[in-house]
C-alpha positions in Angstrom: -97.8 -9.8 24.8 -99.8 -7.8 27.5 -98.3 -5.5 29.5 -98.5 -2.3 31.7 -96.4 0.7 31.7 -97.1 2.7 35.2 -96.0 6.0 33.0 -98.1 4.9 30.2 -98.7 9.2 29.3 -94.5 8.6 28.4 -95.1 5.9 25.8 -98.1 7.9 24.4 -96.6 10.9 23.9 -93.9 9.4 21.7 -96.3 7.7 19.3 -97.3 11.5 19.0 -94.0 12.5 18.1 -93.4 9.8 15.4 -96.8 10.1 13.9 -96.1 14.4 14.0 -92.3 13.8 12.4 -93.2 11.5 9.6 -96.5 13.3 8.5 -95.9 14.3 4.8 -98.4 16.7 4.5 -97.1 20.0 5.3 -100.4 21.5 6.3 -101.5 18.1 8.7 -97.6 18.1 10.4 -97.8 22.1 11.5 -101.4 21.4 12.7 -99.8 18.3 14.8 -97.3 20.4 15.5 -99.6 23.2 16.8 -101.8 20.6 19.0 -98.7 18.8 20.3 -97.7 22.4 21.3 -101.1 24.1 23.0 -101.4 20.8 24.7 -98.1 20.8 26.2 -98.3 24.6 27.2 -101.8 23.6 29.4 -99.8 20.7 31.0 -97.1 22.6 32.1 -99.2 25.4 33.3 -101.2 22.6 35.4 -97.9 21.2 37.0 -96.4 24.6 37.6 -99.2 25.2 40.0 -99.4 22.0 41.6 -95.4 22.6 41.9 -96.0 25.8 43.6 -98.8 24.3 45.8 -96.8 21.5 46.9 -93.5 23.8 47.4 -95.9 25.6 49.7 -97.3 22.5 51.5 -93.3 21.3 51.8 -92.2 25.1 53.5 -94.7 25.1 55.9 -93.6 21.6 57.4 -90.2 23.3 58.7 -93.1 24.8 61.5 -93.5 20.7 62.8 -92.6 20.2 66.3 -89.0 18.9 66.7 -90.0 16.4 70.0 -92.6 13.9 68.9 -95.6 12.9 71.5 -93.3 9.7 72.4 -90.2 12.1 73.5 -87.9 11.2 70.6 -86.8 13.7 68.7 -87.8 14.2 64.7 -85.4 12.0 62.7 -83.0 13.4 60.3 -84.4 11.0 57.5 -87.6 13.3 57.8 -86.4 16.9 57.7 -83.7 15.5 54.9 -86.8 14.0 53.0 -88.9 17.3 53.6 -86.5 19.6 52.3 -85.1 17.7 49.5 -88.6 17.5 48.1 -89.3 21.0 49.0 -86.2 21.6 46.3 -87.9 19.2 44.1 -90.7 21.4 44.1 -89.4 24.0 43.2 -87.4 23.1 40.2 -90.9 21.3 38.7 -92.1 24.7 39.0 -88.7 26.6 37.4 -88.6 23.7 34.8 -92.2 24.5 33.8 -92.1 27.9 33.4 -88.5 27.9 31.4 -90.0 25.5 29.0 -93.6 27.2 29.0 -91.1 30.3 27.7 -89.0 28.5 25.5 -92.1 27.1 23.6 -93.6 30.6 23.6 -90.4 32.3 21.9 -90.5 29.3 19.2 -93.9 29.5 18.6 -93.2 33.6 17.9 -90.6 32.6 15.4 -91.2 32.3 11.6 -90.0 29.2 11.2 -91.1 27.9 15.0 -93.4 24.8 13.8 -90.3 23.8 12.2 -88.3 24.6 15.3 -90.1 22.9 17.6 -90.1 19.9 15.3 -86.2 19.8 14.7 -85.8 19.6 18.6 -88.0 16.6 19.1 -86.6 13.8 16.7 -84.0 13.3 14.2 -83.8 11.5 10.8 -82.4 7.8 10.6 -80.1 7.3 7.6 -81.4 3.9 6.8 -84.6 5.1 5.3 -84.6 8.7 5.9 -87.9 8.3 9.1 -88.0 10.4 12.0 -87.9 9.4 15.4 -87.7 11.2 18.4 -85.1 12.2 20.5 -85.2 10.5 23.7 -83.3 12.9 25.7 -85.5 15.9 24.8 -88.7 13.7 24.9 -88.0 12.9 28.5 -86.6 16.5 29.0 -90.3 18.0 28.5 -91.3 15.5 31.4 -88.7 16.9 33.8 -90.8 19.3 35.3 -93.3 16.5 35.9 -90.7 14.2 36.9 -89.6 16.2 39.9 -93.6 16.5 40.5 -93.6 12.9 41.3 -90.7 12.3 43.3 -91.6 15.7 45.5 -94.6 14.1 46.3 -93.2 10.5 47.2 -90.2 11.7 49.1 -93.1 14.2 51.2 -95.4 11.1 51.8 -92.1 8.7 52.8 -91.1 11.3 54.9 -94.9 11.9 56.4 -94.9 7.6 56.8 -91.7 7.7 58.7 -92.5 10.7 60.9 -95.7 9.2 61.9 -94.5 5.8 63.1 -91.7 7.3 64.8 -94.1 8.7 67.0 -95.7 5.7 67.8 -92.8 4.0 68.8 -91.5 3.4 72.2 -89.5 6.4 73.6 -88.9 8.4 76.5 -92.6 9.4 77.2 -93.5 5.9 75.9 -91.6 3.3 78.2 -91.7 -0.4 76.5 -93.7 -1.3 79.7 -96.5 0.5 78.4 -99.3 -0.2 76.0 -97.5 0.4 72.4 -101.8 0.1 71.6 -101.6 4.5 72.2 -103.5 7.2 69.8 -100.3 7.7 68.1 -100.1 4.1 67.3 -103.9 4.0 66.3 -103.2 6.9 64.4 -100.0 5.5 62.5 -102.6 2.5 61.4 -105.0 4.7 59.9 -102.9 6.5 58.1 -100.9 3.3 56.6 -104.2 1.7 55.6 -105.6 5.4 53.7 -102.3 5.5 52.1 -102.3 2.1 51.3 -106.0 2.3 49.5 -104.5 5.7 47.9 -101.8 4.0 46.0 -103.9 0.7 45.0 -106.6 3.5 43.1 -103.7 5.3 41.8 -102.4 2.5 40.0 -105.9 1.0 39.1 -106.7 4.4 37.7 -103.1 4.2 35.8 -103.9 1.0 34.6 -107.5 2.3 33.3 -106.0 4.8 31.1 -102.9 2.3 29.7 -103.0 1.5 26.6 -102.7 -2.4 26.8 -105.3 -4.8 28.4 -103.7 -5.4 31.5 -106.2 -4.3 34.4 -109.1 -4.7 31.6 -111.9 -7.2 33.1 
């Protein structure tokens, strides 16, 4: 049965972590074990600086005018949404870098191959395989996790803002044209984002592993 999982780099990382865990060579399972751990050092360097970027990008918005063009003022969905994903931010960035150390310690460690293995999966009585742990699996996605929803509570928040201004207000009497630059403006913006999410999920669907966007 075809189908598509949107976080498709989830599902793909566990088949990792079974194929590291029930390796019996000694030799093959610590090289696994080494890849699994360079690679996920690099990806949580990479979303620790796009967490600090965005964290950045998320302070500077507190500077946004508190009136919009149409007279009404900023609603409290948008500053709520602006500052929880400003925290969000900032704990993709903490979450990075305390895992980025934690892996650093165990890789320092005699035993840290083995370390790092023993945290990622456990053995199933029945016939002794490994399989991973799905609560520290998804715990080494936190910091890419709060990435994400940073990013979607900013652009919600950016959407809302946006079409509040072009809304009737006190400077924008229902008697007027609603047709203004801010509501030309709020179209644009709605049609870009919309084209932005379409390519994001075509290029997620590129990369899946099943057949479901394949033509």
């Amino acid at each position: 049965m075809k189908h598509f999982n949107f976080f498709e780099g989830t599902s793909t990382g566990c088949d990792t972590i079974i194929q590291m865990l029930n390796e019996d060579d000694k030799k093959v399972k610590d090289e696994m074990t080494k890849n699994w751990r360079n690679h996920k050092l690099e990806e949580l360097k990479f979303v620790g600086t796009l967490g600090a970027l965005l964290a950045s990008c998320l302070s500077s918005t507190s500077s946004w005018p508190d009136v919009l063009p149409n007279g009404k003022s900023k609603p409290w969905l948008v500053r709520g949404m602006l500052y929880s994903g400003l925290i969000l931010a900032l704990f993709s960035v903490v979450v990075a870098g305390i895992q980025s150390m934690r892996l650093h310690r165990l890789s320092a460690h005699p035993d840290g191959l083995e370390m790092i293995r023993h945290s990622l999966g456990r053995r199933r009585r029945s016939d002794n395989k490994a399989l991973p742990s799905w609560l520290y699996v998804y715990a080494w996605e936190f910091s890419l996790a709060f990435l994400v929803l940073a990013v979607l509570f900013m652009v919600i928040a950016t959407s809302t803002l946006i079409w509040s201004a072009a809304a009737y207000g006190p400077w924008k009497p229902e008697g007027a044209s609603w047709w203004d630059g801010n509501a030309k403006m709020a179209v644009l913006f709605t049609s870009v984002l919309t084209l932005a999410v379409v390519f994001l999920i075509l290029s997620q669907g590129a990369l899946s592993k099943s057949n479901f966007f394949r033509i």
